[in-house]
Each structure stands twice: as C-alpha cells, then as structure tokens.
N, CA, C and O atoms as a Tinker XYZ file with bonds, in Angstrom:
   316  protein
     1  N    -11.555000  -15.063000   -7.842000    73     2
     2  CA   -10.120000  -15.363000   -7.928000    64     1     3
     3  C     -9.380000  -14.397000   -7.017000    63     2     4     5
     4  O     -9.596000  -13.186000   -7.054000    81     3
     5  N     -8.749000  -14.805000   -6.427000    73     3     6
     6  CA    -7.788000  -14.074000   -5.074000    64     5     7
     7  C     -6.252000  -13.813000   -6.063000    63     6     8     9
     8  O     -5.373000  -14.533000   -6.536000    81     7
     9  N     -6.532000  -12.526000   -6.026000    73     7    10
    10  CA    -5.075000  -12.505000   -7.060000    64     9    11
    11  C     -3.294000  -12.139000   -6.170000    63    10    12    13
    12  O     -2.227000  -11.970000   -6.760000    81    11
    13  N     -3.483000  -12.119000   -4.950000    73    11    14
    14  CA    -2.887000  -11.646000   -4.479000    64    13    15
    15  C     -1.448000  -12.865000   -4.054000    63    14    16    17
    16  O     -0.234000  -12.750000   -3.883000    81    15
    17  N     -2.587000  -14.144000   -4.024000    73    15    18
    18  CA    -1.204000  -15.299000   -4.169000    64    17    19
    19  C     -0.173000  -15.428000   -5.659000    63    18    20    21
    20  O      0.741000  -16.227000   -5.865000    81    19
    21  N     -0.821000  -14.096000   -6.758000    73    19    22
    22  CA    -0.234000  -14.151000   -8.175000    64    21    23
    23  C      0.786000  -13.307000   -8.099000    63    22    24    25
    24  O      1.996000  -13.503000   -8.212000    81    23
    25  N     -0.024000  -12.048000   -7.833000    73    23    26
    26  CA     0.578000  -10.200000   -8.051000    64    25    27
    27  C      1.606000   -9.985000   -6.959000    63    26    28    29
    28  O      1.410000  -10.257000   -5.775000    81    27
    29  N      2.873000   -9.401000   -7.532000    73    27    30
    30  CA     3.423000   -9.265000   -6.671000    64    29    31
    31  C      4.067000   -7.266000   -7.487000    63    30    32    33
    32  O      4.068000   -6.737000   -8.598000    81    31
    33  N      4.554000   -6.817000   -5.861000    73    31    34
    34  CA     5.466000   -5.303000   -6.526000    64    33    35
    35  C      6.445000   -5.449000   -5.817000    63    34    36    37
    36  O      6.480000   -5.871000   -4.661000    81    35
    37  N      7.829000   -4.885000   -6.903000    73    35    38
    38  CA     9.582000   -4.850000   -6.547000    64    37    39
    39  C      9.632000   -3.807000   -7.192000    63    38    40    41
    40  O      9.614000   -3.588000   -8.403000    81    39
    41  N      9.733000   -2.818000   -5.846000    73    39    42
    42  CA    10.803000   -1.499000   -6.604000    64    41    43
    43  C     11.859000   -2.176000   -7.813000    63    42    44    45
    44  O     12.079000   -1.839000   -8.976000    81    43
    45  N     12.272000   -3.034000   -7.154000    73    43    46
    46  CA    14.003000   -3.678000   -8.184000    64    45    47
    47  C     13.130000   -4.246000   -9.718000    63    46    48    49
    48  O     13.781000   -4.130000  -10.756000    81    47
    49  N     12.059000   -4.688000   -9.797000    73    47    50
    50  CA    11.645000   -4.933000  -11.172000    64    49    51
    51  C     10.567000   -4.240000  -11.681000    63    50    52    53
    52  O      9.465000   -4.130000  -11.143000    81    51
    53  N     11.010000   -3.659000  -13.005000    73    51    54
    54  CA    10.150000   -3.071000  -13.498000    64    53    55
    55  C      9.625000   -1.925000  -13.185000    63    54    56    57
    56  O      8.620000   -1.365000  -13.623000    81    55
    57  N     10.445000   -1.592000  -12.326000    73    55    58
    58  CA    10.385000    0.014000  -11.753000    64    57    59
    59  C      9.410000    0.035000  -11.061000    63    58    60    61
    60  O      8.713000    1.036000  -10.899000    81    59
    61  N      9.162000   -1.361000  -10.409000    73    59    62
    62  CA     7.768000   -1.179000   -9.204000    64    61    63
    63  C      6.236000   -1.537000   -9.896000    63    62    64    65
    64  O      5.164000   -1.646000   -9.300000    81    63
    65  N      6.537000   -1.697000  -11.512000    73    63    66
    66  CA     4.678000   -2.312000  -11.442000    64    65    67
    67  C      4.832000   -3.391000  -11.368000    63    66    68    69
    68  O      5.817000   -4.123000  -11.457000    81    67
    69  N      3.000000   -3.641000  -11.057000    73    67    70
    70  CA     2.679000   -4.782000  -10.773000    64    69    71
    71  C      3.071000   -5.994000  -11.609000    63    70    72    73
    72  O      2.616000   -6.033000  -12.752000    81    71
    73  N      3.801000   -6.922000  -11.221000    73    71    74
    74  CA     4.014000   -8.351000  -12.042000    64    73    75
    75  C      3.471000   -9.402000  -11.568000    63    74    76    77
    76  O      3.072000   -9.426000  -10.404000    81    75
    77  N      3.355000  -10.522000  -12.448000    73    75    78
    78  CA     3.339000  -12.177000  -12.461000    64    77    79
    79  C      4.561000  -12.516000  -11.570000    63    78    80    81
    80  O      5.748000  -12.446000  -11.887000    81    79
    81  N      3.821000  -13.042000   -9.948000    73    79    82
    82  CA     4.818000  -13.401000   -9.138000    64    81    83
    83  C      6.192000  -14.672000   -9.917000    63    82    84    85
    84  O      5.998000  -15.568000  -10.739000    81    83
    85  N      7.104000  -14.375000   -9.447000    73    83    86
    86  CA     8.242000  -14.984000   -9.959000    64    85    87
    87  C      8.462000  -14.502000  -11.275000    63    86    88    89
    88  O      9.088000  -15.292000  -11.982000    81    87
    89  N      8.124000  -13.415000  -11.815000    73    87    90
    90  CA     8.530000  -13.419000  -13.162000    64    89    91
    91  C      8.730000  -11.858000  -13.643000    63    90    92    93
    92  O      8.705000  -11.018000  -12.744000    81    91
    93  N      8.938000  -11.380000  -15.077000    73    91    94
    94  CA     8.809000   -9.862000  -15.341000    64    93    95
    95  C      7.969000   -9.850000  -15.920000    63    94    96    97
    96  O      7.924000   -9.056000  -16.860000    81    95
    97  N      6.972000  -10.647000  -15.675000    73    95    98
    98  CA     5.619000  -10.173000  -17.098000    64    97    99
    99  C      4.611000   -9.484000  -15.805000    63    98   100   101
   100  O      4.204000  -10.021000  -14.775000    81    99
   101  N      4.415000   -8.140000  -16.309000    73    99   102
   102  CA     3.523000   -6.495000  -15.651000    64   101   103
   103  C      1.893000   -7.101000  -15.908000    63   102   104   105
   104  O      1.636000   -7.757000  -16.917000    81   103
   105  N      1.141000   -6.876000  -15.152000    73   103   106
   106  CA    -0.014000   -6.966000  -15.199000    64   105   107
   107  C     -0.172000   -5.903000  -16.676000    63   106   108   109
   108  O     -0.942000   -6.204000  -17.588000    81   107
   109  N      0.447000   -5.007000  -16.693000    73   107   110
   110  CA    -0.098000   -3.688000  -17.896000    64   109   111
   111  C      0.122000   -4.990000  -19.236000    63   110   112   113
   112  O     -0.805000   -5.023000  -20.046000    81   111
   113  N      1.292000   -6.014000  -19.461000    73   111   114
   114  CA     1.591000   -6.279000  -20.554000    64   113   115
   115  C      0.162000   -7.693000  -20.775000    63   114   116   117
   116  O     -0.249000   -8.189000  -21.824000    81   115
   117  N     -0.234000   -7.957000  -19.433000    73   115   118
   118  CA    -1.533000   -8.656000  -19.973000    64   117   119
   119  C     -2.678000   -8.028000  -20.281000    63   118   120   121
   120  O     -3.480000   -8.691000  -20.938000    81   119
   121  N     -3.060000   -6.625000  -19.907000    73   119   122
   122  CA    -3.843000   -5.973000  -20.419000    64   121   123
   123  C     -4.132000   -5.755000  -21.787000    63   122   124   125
   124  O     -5.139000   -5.887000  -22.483000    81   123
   125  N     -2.088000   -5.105000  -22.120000    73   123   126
   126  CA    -2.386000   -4.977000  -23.420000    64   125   127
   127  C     -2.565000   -5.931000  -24.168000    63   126   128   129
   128  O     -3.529000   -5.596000  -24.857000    81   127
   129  N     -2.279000   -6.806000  -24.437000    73   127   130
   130  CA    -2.342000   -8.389000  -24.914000    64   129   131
   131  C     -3.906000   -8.559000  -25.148000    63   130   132   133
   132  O     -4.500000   -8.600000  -26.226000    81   131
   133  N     -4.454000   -8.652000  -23.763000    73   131   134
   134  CA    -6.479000   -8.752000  -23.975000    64   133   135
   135  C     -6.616000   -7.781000  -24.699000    63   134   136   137
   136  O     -7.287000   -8.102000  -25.679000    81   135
   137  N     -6.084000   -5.924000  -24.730000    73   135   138
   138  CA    -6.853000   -5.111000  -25.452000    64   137   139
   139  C     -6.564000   -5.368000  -27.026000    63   138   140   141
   140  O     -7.243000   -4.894000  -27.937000    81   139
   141  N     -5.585000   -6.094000  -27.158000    73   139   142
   142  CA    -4.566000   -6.031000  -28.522000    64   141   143
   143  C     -6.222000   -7.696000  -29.319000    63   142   144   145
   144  O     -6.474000   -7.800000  -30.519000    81   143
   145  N     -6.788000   -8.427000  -28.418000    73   143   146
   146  CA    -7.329000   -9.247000  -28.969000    64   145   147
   147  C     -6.894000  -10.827000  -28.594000    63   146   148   149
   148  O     -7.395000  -11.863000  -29.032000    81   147
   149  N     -5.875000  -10.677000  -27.707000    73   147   150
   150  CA    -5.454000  -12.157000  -27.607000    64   149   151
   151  C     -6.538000  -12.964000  -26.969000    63   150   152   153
   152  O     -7.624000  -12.475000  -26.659000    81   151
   153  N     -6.256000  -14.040000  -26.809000    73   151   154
   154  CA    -6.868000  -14.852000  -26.178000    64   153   155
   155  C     -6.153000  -15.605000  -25.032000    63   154   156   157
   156  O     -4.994000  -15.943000  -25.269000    81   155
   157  N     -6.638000  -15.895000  -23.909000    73   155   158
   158  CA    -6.144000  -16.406000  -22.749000    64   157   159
   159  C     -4.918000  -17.512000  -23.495000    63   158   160   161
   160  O     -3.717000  -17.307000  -23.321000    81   159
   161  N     -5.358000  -18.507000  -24.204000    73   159   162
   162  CA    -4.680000  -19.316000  -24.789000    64   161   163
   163  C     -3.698000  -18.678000  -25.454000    63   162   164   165
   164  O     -2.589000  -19.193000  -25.310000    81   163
   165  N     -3.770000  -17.420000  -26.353000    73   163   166
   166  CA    -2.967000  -16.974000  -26.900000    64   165   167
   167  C     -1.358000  -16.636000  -25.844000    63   166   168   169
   168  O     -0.168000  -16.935000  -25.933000    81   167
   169  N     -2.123000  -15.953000  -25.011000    73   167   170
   170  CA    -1.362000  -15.079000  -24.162000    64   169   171
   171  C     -0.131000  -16.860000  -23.193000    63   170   172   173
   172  O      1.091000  -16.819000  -23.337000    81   171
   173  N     -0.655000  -17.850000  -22.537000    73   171   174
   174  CA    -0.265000  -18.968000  -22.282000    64   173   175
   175  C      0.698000  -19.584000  -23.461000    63   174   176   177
   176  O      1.569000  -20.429000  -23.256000    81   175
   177  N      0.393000  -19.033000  -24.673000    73   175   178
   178  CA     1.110000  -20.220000  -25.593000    64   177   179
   179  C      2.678000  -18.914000  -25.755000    63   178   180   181
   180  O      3.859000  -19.263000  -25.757000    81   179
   181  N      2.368000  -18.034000  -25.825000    73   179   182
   182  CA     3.377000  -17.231000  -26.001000    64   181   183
   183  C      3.635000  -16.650000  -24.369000    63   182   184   185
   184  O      3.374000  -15.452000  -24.258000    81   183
   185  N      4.027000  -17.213000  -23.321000    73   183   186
   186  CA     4.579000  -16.683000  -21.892000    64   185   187
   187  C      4.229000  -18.048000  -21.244000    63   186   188   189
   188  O      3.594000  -18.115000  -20.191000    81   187
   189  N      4.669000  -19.118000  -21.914000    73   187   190
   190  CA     4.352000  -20.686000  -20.843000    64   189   191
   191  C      5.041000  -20.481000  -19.404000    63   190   192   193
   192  O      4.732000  -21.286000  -18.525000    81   191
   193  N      5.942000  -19.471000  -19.111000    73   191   194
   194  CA     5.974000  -19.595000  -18.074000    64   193   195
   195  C      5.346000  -18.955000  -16.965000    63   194   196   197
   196  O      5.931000  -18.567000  -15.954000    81   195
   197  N      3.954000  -18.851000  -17.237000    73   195   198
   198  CA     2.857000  -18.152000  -16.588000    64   197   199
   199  C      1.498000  -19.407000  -16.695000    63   198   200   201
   200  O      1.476000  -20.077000  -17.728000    81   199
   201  N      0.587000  -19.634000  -15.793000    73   199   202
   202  CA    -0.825000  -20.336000  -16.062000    64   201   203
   203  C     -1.789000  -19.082000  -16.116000    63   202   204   205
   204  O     -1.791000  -17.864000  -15.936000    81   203
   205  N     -2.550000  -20.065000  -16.453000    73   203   206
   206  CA    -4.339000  -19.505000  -16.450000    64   205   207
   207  C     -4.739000  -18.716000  -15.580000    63   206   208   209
   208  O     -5.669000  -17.925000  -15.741000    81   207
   209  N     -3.889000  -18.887000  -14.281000    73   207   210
   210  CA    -4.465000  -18.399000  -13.286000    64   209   211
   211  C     -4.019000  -17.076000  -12.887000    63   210   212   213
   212  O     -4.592000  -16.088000  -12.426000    81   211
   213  N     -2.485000  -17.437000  -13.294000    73   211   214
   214  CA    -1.837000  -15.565000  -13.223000    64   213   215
   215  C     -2.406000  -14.981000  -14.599000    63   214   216   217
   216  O     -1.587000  -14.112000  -14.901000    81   215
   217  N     -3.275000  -15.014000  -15.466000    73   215   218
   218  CA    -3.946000  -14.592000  -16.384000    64   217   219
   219  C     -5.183000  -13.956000  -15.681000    63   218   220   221
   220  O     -5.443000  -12.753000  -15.639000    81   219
   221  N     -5.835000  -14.889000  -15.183000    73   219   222
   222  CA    -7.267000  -14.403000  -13.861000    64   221   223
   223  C     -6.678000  -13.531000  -13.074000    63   222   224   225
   224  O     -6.962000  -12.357000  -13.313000    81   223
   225  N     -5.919000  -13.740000  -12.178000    73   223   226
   226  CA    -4.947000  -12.887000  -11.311000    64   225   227
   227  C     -4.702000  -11.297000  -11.902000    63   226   228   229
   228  O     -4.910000  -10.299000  -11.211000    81   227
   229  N     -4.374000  -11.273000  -12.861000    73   227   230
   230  CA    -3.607000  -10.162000  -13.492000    64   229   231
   231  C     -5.204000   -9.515000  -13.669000    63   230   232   233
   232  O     -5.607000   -8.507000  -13.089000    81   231
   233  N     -5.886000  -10.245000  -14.488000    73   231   234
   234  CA    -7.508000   -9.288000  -15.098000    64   233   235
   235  C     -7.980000   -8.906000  -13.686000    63   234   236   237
   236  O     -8.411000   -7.760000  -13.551000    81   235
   237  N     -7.949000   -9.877000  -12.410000    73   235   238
   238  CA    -8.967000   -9.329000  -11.826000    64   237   239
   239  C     -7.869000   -8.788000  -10.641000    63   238   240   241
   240  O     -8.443000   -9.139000   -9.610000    81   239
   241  N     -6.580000   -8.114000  -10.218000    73   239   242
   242  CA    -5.836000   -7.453000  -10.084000    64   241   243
   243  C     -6.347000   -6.163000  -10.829000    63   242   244   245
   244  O     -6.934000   -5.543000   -9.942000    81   243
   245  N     -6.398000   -5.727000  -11.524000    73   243   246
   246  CA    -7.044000   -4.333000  -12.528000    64   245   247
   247  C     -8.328000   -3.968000  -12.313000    63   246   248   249
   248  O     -8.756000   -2.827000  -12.140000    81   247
   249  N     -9.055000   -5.218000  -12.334000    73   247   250
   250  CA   -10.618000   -4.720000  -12.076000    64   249   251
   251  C    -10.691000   -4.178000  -10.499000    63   250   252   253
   252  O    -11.361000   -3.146000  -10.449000    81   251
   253  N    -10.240000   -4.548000   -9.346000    73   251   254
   254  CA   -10.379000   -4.342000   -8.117000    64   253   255
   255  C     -9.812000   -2.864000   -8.263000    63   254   256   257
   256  O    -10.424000   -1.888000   -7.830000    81   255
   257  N     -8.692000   -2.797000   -8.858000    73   255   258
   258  CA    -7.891000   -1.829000   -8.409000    64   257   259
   259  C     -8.495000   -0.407000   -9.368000    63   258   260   261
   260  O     -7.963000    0.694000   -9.228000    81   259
   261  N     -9.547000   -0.606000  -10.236000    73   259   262
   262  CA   -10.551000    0.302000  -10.921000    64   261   263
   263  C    -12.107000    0.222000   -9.791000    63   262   264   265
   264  O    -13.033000    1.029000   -9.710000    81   263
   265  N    -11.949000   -0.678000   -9.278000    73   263   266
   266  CA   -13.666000   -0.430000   -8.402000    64   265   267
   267  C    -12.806000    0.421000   -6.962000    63   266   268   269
   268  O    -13.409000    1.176000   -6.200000    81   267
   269  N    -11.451000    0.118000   -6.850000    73   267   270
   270  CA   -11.706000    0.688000   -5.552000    64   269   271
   271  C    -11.011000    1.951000   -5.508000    63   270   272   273
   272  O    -10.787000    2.502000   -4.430000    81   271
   273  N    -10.635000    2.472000   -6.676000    73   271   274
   274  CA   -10.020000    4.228000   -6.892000    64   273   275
   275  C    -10.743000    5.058000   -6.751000    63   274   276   277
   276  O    -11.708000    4.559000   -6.173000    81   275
   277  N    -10.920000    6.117000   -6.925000    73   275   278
   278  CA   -11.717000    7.098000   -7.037000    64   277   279
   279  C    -11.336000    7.930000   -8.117000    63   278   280   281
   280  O    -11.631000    9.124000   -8.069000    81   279
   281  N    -10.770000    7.500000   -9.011000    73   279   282
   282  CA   -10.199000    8.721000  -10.002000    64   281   283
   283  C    -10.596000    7.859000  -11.181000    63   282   284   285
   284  O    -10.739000    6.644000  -11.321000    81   283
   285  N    -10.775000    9.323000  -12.298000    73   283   286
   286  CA   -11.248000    8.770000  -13.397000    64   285   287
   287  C    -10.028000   10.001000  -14.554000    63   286   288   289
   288  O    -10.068000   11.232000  -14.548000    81   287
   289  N     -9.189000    9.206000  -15.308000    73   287   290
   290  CA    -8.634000    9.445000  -16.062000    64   289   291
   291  C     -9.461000   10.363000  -17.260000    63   290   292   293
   292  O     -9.616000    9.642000  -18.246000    81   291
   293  N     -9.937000   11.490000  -17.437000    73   291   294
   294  CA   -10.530000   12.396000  -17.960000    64   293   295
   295  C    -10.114000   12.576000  -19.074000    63   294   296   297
   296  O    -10.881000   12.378000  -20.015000    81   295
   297  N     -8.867000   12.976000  -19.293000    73   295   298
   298  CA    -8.539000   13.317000  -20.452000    64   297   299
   299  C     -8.222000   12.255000  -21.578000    63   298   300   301
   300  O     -8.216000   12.394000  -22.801000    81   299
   301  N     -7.979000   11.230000  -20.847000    73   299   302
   302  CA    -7.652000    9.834000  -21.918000    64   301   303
   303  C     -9.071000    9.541000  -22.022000    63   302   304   305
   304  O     -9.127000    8.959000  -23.105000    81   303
   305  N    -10.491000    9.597000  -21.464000    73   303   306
   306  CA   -11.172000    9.164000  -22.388000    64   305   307
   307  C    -11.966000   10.444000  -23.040000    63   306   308   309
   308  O    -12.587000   10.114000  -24.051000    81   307
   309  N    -12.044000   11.338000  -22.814000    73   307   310
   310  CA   -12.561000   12.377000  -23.625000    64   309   311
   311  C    -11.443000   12.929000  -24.840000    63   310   312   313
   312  O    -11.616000   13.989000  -25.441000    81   311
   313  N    -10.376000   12.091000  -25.059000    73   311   314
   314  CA    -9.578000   12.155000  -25.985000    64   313   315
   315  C     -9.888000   11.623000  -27.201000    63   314   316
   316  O     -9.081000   11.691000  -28.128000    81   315
C-alpha cells in the first residue's frame, strides 16, 4: 500500500502531524484506536469520512516510518 496518495502534513493542522488527507483525523489517532482494540470496521463505522484505505495508509505510514529511523525510544519501553 503506497500511503503517500493518503498522508498528508500542515503546519496549519494539527500542529503539523501526520493526517488523513482532506481531513483532521492524525495517523497517531488511528494508532491509538488499533492499540485501544478496534477493528478496521470499527474505526470506518465511527470516522465514515475516511475508507479502508486511509486505514492501510495510516498503519503502513508508521510501519515505514519505524523501519526507516534509527532511534529507539528507551525509556518508554524499559518503563
């Protein structure tokens, strides 16, 4: 999935994170949503104005952007 026709960044929204192009929903608020237990469907039935695909978009937006860092948040997981 090519997330880049999804993800978009505006200093003017959201103070610059990453969002669901055309919209204010943050890649972080679909994270939390998957970590919270939702389900793709879940997450679609409550933000219809988003698809499936800015759902793919958003997960694999995060995963790239964890394979291609070099930093590992230390203290949040040895917390």
């Amino acid at each position: 999935m090519n997330w880049k026709g999804h993800i978009t960044v505006d200093p003017a929204i959201l103070v610059g994170k990453p969002i669901i192009k055309g919209t204010r929903i943050s890649v972080e608020l679909i994270l939390d949503r998957v970590a919270d237990g939702w389900t793709t469907e879940d997450i679609l039935t409550s933000y219809p104005n988003i698809t499936r695909e800015d759902v793919l978009a958003a997960l694999n937006f995060a995963a790239e952007l964890f394979r291609e860092e070099t930093f590992v948040a230390v203290a949040k997981v040895t917390a």
